[in-house]
C-alpha positions as CSV (number, residue, x, y, z in Angstrom):
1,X,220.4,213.2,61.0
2,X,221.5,216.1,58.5
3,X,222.5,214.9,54.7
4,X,225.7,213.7,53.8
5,X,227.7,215.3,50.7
6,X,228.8,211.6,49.9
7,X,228.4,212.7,45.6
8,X,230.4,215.9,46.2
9,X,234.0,214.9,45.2
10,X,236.5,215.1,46.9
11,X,239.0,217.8,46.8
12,X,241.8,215.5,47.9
13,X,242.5,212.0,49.2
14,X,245.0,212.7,51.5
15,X,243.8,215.8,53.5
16,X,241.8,216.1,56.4
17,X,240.2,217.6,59.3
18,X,239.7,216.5,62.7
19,X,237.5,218.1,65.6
20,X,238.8,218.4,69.2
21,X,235.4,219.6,71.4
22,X,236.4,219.7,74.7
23,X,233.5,220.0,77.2
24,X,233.1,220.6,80.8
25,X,229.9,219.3,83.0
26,X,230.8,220.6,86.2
27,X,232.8,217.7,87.3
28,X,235.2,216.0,84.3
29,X,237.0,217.2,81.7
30,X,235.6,215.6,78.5
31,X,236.2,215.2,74.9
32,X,233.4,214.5,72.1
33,X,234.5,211.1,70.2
34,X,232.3,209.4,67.8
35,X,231.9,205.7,67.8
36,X,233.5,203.6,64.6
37,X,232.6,199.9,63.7
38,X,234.5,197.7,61.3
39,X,235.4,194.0,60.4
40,X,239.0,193.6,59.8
41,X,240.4,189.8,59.5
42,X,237.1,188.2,59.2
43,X,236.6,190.4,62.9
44,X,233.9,193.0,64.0
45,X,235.3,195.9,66.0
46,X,234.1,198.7,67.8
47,X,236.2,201.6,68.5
48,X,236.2,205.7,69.0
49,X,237.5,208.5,66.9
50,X,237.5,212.0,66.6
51,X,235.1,213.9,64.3
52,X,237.1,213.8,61.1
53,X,237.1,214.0,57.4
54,X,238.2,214.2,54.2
55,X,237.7,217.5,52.4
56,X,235.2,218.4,49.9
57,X,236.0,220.0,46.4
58,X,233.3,222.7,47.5
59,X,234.4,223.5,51.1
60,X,237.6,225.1,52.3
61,X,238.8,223.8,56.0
62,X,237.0,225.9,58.0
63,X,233.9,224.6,56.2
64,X,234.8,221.4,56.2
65,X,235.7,221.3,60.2
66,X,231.9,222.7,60.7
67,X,230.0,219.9,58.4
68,X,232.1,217.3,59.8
69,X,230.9,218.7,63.4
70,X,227.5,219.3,62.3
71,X,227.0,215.6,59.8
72,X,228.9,213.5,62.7
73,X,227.3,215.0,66.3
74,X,224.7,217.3,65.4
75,X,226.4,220.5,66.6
76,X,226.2,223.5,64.9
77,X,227.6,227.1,65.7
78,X,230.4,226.1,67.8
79,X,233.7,228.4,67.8
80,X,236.5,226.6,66.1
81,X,240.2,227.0,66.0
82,X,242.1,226.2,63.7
83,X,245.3,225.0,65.6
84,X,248.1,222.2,64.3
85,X,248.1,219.6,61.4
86,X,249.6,216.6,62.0
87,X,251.8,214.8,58.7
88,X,253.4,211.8,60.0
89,X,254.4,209.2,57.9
90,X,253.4,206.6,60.6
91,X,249.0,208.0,60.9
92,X,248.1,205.4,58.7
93,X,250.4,202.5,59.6
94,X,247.4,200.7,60.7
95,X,245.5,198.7,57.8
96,X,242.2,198.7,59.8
97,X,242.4,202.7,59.7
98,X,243.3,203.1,56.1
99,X,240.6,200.3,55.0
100,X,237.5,201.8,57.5
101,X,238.0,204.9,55.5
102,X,238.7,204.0,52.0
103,X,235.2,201.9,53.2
104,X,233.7,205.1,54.5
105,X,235.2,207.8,52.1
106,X,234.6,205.3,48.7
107,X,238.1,205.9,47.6
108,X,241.8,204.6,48.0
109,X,243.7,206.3,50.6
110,X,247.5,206.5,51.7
111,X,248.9,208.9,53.7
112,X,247.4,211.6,55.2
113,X,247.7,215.0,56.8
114,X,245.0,216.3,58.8
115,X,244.5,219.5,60.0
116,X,243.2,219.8,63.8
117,X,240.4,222.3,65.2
118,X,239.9,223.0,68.8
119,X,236.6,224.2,70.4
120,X,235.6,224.5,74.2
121,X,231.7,224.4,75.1
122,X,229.9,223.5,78.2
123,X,227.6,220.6,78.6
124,X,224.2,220.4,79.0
125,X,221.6,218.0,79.7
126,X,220.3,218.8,76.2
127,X,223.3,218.8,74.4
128,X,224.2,215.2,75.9
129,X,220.7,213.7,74.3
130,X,221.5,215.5,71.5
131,X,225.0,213.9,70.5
132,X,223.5,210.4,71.6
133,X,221.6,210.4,68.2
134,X,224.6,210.4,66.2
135,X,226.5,207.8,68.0
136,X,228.6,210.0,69.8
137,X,230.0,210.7,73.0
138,X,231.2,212.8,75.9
139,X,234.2,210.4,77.2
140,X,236.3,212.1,80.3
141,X,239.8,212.9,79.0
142,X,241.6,210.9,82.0
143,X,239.1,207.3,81.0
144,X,240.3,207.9,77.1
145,X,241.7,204.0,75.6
146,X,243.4,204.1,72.5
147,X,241.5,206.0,69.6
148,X,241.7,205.3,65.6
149,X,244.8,206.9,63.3
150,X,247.0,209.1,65.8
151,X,244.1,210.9,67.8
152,X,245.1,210.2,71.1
153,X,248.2,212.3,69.9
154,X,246.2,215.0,68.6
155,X,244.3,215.4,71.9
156,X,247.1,215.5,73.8
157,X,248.5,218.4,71.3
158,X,244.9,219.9,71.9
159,X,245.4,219.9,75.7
160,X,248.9,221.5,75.2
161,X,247.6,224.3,72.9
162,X,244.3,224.9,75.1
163,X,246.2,225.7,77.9
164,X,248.1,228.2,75.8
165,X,245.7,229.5,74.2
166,X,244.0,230.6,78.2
167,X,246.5,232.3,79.3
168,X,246.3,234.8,76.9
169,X,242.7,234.5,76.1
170,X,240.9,233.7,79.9
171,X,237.4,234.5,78.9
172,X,237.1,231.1,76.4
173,X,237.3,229.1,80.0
174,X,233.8,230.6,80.9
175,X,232.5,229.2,77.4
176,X,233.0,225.5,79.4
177,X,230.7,226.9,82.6
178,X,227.2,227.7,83.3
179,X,225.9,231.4,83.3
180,X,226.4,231.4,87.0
181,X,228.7,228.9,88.6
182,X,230.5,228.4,91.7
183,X,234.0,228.8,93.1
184,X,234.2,225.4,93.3
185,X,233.1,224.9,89.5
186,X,235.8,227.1,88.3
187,X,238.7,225.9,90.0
188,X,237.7,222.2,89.6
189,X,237.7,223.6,85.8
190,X,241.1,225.1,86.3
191,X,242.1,221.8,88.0
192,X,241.7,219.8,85.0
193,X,242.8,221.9,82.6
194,X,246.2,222.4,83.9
195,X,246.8,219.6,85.8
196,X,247.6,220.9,89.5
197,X,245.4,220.8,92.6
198,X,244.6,224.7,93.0
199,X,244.8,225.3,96.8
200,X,241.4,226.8,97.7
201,X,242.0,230.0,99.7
202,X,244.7,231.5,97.1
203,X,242.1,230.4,94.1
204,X,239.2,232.7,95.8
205,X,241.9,235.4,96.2
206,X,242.5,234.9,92.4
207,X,239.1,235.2,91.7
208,X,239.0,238.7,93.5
209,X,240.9,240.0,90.7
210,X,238.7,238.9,88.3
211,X,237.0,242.0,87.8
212,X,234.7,240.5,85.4
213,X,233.9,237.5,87.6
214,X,231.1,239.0,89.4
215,X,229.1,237.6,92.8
216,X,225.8,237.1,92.9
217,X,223.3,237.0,95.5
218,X,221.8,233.4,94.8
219,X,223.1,230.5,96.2
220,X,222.9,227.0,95.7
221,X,219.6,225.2,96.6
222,X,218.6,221.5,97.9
223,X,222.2,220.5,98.7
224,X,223.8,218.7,101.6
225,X,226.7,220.7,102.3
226,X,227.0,224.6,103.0
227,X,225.6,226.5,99.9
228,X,228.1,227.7,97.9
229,X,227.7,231.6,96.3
230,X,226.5,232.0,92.3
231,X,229.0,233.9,90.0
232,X,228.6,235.4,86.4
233,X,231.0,235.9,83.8
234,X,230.7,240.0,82.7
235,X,232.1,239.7,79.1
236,X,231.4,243.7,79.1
237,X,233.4,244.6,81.4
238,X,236.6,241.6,80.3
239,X,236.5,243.2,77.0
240,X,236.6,246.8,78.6
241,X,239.9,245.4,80.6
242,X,241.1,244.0,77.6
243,X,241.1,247.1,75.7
244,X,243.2,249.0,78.6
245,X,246.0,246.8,78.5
């Protein structure tokens, strides 16, 4: 696991980031949490979180959202946005939260404001072994319990903004597929991203005027229903479309 910058100070006690990584594996919707223990009351606990932190003296938020990504899952060079914070008064009503951070972060902490990143990414075998070693997790956005601070809020904020943020830019959804997928892939993808049942003959007329969504010979191999056609992405020719408009 990469070093920590536990002797950097910090810059201040009551800002932070948070990482929303949504990720798609070809059948759920997911979101990377990391797993938090605690003893509270004389209690252990075990919960999930959101890959968060306080904020360096030597990093700025964009900085800070990538070492807290990096230092917590392993992840590196993944596409962030920088999309809401979130300042209520009530984020740190709950003792256990403030006292598993003042634990974690050595210092006293009151109220907080965090600001939120987004990032989509597809799954891969290798990517699921790879989070494993930091005690995190890919946990399917419909299966979520109740997270630490207010992150179930913030992932439902993230949800809001992501499918915002598609409509006007459509090429991040392919950064959640394969290089070659199938119908089926995408509008499962769709599916759970907007939250409608996509009825199957108008989503392959959709996909006809999706210039850059290109056909492929191959097909699917060793399965037990009818193989279903490969497509590719063409970022070439979206950006080409793109600069028409």
């Amino acid at each position: 696991m990469p070093e920590t910058k536990k002797d950097i100070p910090l810059a201040n006690n009551h800002i932070s980031v948070d990482c929303v990584v949504f990720g798609f594996d070809g059948q759920k919707l997911k979101v990377l949490l990391v797993k938090r223990a605690g003893e509270e009351g004389g209690e252990i606990y075990h919960d999930m979180k959101l890959p968060g932190s306080l904020i360096y003296m030597d990093e700025d938020l964009d900085e800070a959202a990538e070492r807290v990504l990096y230092e917590l899952t392993g992840l590196k060079d993944v596409k962030m946005i920088q999309f809401k914070a979130f300042g209520s008064k009530n984020r740190t009503n709950n003792p256990k939260d403030v006292h598993w951070l003042e634990r974690a972060q050595r210092c006293r902490v009151e109220r907080i404001v965090t600001v939120a990143f987004i990032a989509l990414i597809k799954i891969s075998r290798r990517l699921i072994k790879s989070v494993d070693e930091y005690q995190a997790c890919w946990v399917p956005v419909d299966e979520m319990k109740t997270l630490a601070f207010d992150h179930n809020v913030i992932i439902d904020e993230a949800l809001n903004y992501n499918r915002q943020y598609l409509e006007f830019n459509p090429s991040a959804l392919f950064d959640m597929l394969p290089n070659k997928f199938t119908a089926s892939q995408l509008r499962a993808l769709y599916d759970l991203i907007y939250g409608v049942q996509v009825d199957v003959r108008n989503f392959h007329k959709k996909i006809a005027l999706m210039k850059y969504v290109i056909p492929l010979a191959e097909k699917e191999c060793d399965v037990s229903h009818r193989a279903a056609r490969y497509y590719k992405f063409d970022r070439k020719i979206y950006n080409s479309l793109r600069k028409a408009l």
